[in-house]
N, C-alpha and C positions, 0 to 999 in steps of 0.2 A: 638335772637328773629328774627322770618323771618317776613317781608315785602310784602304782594302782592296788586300790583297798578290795583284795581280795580278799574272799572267805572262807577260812577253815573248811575243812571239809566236812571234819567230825565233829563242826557243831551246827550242822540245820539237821533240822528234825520237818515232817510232819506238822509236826504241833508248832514249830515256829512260823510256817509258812500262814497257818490262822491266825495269829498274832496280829501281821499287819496285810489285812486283803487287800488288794486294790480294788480301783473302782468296778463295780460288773456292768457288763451290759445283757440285757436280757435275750435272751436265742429267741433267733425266727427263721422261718423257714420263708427263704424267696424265691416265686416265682415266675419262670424264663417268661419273658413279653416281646411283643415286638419291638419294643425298646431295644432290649438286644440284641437284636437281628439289627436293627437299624447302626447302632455303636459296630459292630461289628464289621458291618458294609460299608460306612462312612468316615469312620475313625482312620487315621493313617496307619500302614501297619509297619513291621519291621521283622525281621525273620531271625529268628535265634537258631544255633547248630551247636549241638553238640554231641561227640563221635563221629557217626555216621546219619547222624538224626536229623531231621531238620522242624523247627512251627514258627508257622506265622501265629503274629499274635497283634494287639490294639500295640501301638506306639505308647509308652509310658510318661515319656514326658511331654505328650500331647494330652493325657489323662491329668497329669497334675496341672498342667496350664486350665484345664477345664474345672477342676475340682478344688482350682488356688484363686480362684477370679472372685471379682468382690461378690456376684450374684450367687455365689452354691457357699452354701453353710456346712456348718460341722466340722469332729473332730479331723475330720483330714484334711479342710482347709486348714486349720490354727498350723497343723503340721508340715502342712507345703510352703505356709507364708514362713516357720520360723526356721525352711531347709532342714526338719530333723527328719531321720531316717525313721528314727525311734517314738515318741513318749509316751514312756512308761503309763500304762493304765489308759492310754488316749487314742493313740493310732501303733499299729503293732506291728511297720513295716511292709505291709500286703503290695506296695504298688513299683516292689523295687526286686529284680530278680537275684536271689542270691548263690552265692558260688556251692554251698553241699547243696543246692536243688540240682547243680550239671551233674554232681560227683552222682548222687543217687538213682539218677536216671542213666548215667554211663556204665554203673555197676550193676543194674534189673536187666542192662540192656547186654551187657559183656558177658553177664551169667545166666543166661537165659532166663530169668525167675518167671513161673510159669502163673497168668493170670485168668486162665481160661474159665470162665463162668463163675469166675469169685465176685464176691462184693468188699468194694475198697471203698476206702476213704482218706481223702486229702487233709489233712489234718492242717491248718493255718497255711493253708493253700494259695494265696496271694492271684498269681498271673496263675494256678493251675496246672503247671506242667508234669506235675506228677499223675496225676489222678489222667489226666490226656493223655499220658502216655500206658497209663493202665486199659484207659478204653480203646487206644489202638493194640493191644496186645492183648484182647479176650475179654476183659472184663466183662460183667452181663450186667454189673449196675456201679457208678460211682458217684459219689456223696463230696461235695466238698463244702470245708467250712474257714469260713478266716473272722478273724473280730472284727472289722468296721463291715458294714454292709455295702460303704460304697465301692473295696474293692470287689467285693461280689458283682453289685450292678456295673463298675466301667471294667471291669479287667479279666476277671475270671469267669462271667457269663457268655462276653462277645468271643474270650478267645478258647475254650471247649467249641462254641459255632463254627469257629474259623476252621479247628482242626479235628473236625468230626463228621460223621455221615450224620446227615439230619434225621434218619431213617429211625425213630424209636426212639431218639434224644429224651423228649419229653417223659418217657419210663425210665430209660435207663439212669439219668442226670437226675439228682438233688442239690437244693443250696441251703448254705445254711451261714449267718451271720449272730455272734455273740461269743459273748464269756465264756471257757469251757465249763464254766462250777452251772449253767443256767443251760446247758446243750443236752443233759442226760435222758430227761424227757422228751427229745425231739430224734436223737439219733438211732439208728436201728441197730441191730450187730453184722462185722465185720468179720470178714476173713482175711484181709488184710488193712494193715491201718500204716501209709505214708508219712512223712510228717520230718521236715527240714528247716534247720535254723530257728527251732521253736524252742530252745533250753539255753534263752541269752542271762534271760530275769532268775535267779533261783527262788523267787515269791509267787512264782509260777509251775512249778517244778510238783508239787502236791494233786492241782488240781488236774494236771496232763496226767500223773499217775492212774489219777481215781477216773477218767475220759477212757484211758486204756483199758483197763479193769472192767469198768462196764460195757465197753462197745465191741471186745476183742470176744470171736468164738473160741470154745474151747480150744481147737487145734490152730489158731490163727497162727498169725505171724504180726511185729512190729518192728518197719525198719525207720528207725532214725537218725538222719544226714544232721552233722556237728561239726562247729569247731571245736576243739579240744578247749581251748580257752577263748573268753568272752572280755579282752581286757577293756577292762574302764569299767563295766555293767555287773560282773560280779560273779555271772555263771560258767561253769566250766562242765566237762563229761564226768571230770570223775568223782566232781559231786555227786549229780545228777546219779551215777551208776551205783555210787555207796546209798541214794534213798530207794533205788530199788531192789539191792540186795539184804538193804533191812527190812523189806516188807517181807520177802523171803518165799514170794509167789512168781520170781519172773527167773529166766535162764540169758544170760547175755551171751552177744556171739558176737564180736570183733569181726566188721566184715571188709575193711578197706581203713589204710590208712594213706595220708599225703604228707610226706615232709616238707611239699614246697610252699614257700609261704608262712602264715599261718597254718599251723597244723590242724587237718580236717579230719573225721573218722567217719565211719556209718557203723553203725552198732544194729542188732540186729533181738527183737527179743520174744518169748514165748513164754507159755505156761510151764511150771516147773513140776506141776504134780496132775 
């Protein structure tokens, strides 16, 4: 019989997510080189579809053979050589597509959600498919940010190139790599804020609140693609949704649910006053 140590709902606070931080990494701001142009052009690619959609993008597990070889350092080798998806506080998943980034894009796309001259941001944006699909659908500037830098330099630089007009890139495109508690001075404000499969850890759950808070314009919007539950890691939605009905600043809106599988949601949220 398996075991998984799930956590009450009514007992994290705020305050307990300061208890125990994890490690930060400090925000920076990267910028596009011909580096990426080159990864872009040379890298193998492979083509993702979903609905009616289709992007090429860099080959992933051509990325991790390159970023797991004994010559390239750092925390997303340790993670390639030990096959985790995850480590907590180390590598945060960026190089592996996951299933609410289809849902969230088949739902903007089904519903027509209108991105015409907004400015978005990808919020833990990995390959980027979100924030790509805001700048083929109007956007006039998108931001995207993931915790390691290196999925910015191999995966989410070259593939914005791959599926975009290069025509203004360099204005409309920002990058950005770091811990969200070290991003507040680097990021601008949002009229919309993206952001899929980022409420695994609930020791994270505080500082994506206060990311929101700060970067969301008044009228914005924030949709977030979830699983309902996170077994084994701890997080689930209706944590997550009870800490930000106790701040008592946000409106939730249930916008999509999936029974197949693991059950997935996209929650949808705004200012309340």
């Amino acid at each position: 019989m398996f075991k998984f140590n799930f956590q009450e709902v009514q007992t994290l606070s705020c305050v307990d997510c300061e208890v125990t931080p994890l490690k930060e990494v400090s925000g920076k701001e990267i910028i596009v080189s011909s580096v990426h142009n080159e990864r872009a052009t040379n890298f193998p690619k492979c083509i993702i579809q979903t609905a009616d959609l289709s992007f090429q993008l860099v080959d992933c597990k051509h990325v991790e053979h390159v970023l797991g070889s004994d010559q390239a350092e750092g925390d997303v080798q340790s993670a390639i050589k030990l096959k985790s998806d995850v480590i907590k506080g180390v590598y945060e998943g960026g190089l592996k597509i996951w299933e609410c980034t289809l849902d969230l894009i088949s739902y903007l796309d089904n519903n027509q959600v209108n991105f015409t001259g907004q400015k978005v941001i990808d919020l833990g944006c990995g390959a980027g498919l979100l924030g790509i699909y805001a700048l083929r659908n109007g956007a006039s500037s998108v931001h995207f940010q993931d915790y390691n830098h290196e999925v910015i330099d191999y995966i989410t630089a070259p593939n914005v190139l791959l599926n975009s007009s290069p025509t203004d890139l360099s204005k409309q495109c920002q990058y950005f790599s770091g811990d969200w508690r070290s991003l507040h001075s680097l990021l601008d404000k949002y009229d919309t804020i993206l952001t899929s499969e980022t409420i695994y850890n609930p020791e994270n759950y505080c500082k994506l609140l206060a990311v929101f808070d700060q970067v969301l314009k008044a009228e914005g919007s924030i949709y977030v693609a979830a699983k309902t539950q996170y077994f084994g890691v701890g997080g689930n939605l209706r944590q997550f949704e009870k800490l930000i009905n106790d701040q008592k600043i946000w409106k939730i809106e249930t916008c999509f649910c999936s029974e197949e599988g693991v059950r997935r949601e996209i929650i949808k949220l705004s200012r309340s006053g």
